[in-house]
C-alpha positions as CSV (number, residue, x, y, z in Angstrom):
1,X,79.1,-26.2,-131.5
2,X,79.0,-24.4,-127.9
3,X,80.4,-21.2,-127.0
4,X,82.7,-20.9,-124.1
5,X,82.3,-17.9,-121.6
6,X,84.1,-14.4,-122.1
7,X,84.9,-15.1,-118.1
8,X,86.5,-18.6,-119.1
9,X,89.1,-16.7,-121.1
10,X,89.6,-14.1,-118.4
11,X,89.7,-16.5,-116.0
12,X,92.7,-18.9,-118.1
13,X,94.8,-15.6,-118.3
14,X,94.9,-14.8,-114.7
15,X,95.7,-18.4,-114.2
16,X,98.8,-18.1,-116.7
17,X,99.6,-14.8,-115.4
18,X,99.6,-16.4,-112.1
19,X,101.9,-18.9,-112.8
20,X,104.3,-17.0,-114.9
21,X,104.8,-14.3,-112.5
22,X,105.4,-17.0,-109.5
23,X,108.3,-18.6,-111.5
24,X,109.5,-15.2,-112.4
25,X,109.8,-13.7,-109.3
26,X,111.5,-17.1,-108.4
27,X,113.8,-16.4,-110.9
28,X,114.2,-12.5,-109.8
29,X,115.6,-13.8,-106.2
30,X,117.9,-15.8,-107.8
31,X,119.3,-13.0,-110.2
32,X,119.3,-10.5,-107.4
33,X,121.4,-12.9,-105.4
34,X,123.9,-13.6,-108.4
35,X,124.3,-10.7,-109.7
36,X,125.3,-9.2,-105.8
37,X,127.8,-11.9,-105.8
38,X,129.0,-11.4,-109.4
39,X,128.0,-15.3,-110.3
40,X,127.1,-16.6,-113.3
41,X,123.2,-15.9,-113.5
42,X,122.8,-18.3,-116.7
43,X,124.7,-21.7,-116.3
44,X,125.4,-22.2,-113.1
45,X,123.0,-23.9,-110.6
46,X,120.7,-22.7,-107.7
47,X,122.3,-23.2,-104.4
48,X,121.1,-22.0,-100.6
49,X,123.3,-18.6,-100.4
50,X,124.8,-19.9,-96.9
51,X,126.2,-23.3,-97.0
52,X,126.3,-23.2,-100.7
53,X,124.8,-26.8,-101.4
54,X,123.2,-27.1,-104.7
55,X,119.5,-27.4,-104.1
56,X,117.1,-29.9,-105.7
57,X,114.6,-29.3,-107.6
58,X,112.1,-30.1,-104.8
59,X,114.0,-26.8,-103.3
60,X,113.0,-24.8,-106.2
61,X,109.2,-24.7,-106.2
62,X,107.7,-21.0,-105.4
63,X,106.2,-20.5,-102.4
64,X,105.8,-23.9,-101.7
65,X,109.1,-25.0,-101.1
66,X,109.8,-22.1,-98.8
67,X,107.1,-23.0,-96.5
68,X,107.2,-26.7,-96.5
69,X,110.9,-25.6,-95.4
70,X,109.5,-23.1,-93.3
71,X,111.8,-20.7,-94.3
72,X,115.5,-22.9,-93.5
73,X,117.6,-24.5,-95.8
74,X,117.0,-28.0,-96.2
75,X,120.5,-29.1,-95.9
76,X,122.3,-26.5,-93.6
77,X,119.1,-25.7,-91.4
78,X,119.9,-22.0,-91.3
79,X,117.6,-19.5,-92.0
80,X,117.2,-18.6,-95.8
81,X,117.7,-15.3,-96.2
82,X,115.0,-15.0,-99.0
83,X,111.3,-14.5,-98.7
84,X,108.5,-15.6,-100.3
85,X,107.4,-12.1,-101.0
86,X,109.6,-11.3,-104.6
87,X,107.9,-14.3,-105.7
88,X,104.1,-13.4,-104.8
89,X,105.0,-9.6,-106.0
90,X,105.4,-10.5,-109.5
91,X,102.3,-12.9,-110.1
92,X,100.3,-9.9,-107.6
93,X,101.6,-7.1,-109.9
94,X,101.2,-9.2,-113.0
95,X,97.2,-9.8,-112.2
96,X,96.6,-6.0,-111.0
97,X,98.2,-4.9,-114.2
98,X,95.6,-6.9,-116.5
99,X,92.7,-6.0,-114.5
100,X,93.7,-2.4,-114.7
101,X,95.4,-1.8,-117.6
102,X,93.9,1.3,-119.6
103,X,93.5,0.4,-122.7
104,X,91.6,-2.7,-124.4
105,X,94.4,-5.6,-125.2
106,X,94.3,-5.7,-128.5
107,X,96.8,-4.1,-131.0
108,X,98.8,-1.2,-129.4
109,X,97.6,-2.3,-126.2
110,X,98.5,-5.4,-126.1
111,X,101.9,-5.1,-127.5
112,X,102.8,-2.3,-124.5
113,X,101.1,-5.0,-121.7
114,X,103.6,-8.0,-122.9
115,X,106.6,-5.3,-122.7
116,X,105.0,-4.1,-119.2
117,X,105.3,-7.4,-118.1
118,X,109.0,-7.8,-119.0
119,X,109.2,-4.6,-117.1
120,X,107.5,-5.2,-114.0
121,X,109.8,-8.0,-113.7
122,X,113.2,-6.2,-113.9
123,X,111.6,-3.4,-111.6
124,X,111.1,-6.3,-109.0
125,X,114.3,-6.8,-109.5
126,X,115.8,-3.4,-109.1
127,X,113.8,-2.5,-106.2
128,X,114.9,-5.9,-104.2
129,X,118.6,-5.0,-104.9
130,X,118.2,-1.4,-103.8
131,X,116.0,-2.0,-100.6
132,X,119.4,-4.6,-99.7
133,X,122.0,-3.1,-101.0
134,X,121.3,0.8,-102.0
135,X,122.2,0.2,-105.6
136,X,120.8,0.2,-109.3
137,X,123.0,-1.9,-110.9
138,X,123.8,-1.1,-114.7
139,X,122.8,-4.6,-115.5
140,X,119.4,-4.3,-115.1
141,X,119.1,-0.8,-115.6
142,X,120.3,-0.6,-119.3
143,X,118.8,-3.4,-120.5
144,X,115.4,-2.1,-119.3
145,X,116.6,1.5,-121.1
146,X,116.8,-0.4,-124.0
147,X,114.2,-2.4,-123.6
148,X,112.0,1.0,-123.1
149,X,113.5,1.9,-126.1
150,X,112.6,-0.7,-128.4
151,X,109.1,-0.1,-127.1
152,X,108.9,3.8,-128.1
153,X,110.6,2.6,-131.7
154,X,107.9,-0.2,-131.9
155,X,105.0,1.7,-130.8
156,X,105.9,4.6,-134.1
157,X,106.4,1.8,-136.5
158,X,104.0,-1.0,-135.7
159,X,100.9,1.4,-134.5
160,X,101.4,4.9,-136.4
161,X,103.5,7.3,-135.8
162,X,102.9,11.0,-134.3
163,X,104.6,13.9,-132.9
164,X,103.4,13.2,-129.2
165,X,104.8,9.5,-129.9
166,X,107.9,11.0,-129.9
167,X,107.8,14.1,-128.1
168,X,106.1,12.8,-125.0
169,X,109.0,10.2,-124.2
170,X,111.6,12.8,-124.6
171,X,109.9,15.0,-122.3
172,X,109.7,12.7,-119.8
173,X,113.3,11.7,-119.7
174,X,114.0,15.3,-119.8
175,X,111.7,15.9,-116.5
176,X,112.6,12.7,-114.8
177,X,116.0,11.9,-115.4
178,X,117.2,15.7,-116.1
179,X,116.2,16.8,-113.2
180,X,118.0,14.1,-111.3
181,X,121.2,14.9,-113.0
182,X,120.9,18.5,-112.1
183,X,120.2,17.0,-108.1
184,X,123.6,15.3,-108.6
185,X,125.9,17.4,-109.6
186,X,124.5,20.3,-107.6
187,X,124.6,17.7,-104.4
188,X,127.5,15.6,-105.7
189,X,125.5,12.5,-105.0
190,X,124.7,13.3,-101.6
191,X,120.9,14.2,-102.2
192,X,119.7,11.4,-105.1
193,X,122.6,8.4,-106.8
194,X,123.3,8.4,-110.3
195,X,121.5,5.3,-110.5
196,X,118.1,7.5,-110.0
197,X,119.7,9.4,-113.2
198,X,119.9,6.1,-115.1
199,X,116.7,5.1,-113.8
200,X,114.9,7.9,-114.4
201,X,115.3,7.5,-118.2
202,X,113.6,4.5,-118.1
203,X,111.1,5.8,-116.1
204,X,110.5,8.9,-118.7
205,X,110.4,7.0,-121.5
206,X,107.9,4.5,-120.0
207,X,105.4,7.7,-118.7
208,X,106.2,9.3,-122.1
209,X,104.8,12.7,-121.2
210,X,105.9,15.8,-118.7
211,X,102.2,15.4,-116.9
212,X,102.7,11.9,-116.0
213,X,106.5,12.6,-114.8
214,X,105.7,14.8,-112.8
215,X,103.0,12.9,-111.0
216,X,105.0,9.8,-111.3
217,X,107.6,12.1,-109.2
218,X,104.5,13.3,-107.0
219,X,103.2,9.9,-106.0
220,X,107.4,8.5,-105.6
221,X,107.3,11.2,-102.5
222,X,104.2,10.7,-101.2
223,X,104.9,6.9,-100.9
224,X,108.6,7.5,-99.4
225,X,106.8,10.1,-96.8
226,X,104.0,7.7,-95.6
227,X,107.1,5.1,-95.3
228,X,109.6,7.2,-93.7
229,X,107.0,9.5,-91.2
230,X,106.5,6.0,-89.0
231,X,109.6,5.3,-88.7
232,X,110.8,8.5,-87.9
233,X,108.1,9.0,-85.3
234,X,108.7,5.4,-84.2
235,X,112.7,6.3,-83.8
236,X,113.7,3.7,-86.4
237,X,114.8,6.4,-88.4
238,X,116.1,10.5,-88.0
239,X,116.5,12.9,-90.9
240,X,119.9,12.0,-92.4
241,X,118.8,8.4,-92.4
242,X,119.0,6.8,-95.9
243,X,116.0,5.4,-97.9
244,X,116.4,3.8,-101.1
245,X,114.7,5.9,-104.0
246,X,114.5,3.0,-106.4
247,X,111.8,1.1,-105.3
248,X,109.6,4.2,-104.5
249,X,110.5,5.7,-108.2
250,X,109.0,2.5,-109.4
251,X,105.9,2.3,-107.4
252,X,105.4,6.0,-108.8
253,X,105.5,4.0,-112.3
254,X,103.3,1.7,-111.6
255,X,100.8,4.0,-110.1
256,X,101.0,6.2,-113.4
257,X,101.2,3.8,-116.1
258,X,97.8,2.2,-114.6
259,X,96.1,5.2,-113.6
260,X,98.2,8.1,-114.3
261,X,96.2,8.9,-117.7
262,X,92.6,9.3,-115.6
263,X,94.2,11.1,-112.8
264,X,96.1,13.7,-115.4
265,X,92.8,13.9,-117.5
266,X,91.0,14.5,-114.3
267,X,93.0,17.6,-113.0
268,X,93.1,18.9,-116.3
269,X,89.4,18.8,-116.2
270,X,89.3,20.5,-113.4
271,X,91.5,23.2,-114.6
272,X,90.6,23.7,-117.6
């Protein structure tokens, strides 16, 4: 009996990942949209945001639909106000994630990548609605706490349980989130939302240690500088002009939870 390549394997799992993450981010514009409008997210059918026709199924298709459309609703001919780009972030993200993830995918590893997964697609989420509308809304953000939650509680009883199992989460909601609450009250929401406090628990529990907060926090501001400093210089923008925190918080995550535990191990090498 023949043997099938190592690469055939790797090769079948982009492919799925692929494909999942195209219909997810799909989904994700969708949810955005409905949840914006206060809609019924499960039940109710898709339908083109303007004219409000239901669309067909031949509407629905990732990617494909929007180009063979070339970006205009089918029925109405305006200008769909959703891009391609949620649905090519998720399946991008998705692939980048396996290729990088830090730890074999097997056991412990495994089990955090499928909840990664979950997660990359509610952050897709969150950062879409913040970059439109400036807000975290609660109904993604505490089902991803609790989500982050289940995944501490399952990593201590499926895989062994130690102090820095619990510790580190803690201290990373303490150095994230805490110091976004302290930000609010001192600034009375003018400096950072209470969204970012929310968020920020699900961002500590997910870096599950004070060294990785704190670069997660490191890399969030380096990101919103290279974004703002061209628009700033190009007059797009002034000081006082608002940039959404969300989105840059979670590009922090992603940074850290795929390379955050090299980058921490390095400068402790250095200091040390």
């Amino acid at each position: 009996m023949g043997t099938v390549p190592v690469c055939y394997y790797s090769c079948m799992t982009v492919l799925m990942l692929i494909v999942a993450g195209l219909l997810l981010g799909s989904f994700v514009n969708a949810l955005v949209w409905r949840l914006h409008e206060k809609r019924d997210w499960v039940t109710e059918r898709s339908e083109c945001p303007l004219c409000h026709h239901v669309l067909a199924p031949k509407d629905l298709v990732p990617v494909l639909s929007w180009l063979w459309l070339r970006g205009k609703c089918r029925y109405c001919k305006a200008r769909i106000p959703d891009t391609p780009l949620t649905e090519l972030a998720v399946p991008l993200l998705f692939v980048i994630s396996y290729y990088w993830w830090p730890v074999a995918l097997q056991g412990r590893g495994l089990f955090d990548f499928i909840f990664w997964l979950i997660f990359i697609v509610g952050f897709v989420a969150l950062s879409l609605f913040d970059l439109r509308w400036f807000l975290l809304p609660n109904n993604i953000v505490f089902p991803l706490m609790a989500l982050a939650v289940l995944q501490v509680a399952g990593d201590w009883l499926l895989f062994g349980g130690s102090w820095h199992t619990a510790v580190g989460p803690a201290l990373g909601v303490l150095f994230i989130s805490g110091l976004f609450y302290v930000l609010h009250r001192v600034s009375q929401g003018k400096w950072i939302g209470f969204g970012d406090v929310k968020l920020g628990v699900v961002l500590g529990l997910l870096a599950a240690s004070a060294s990785k907060a704190a670069l997660l926090l490191l890399v969030a501001s380096l990101v919103g500088t290279l974004v703002a400093l061209p628009l700033v210089i190009a007059g797009k923008a002034h000081r006082k002009s608002l940039l959404p925190f969300g989105p840059l918080l979670i590009a922090g995550m992603i940074f850290v939870e795929l390379w955050g535990a090299k980058v921490v191990a390095w400068y402790t090498s250095l200091v040390i």
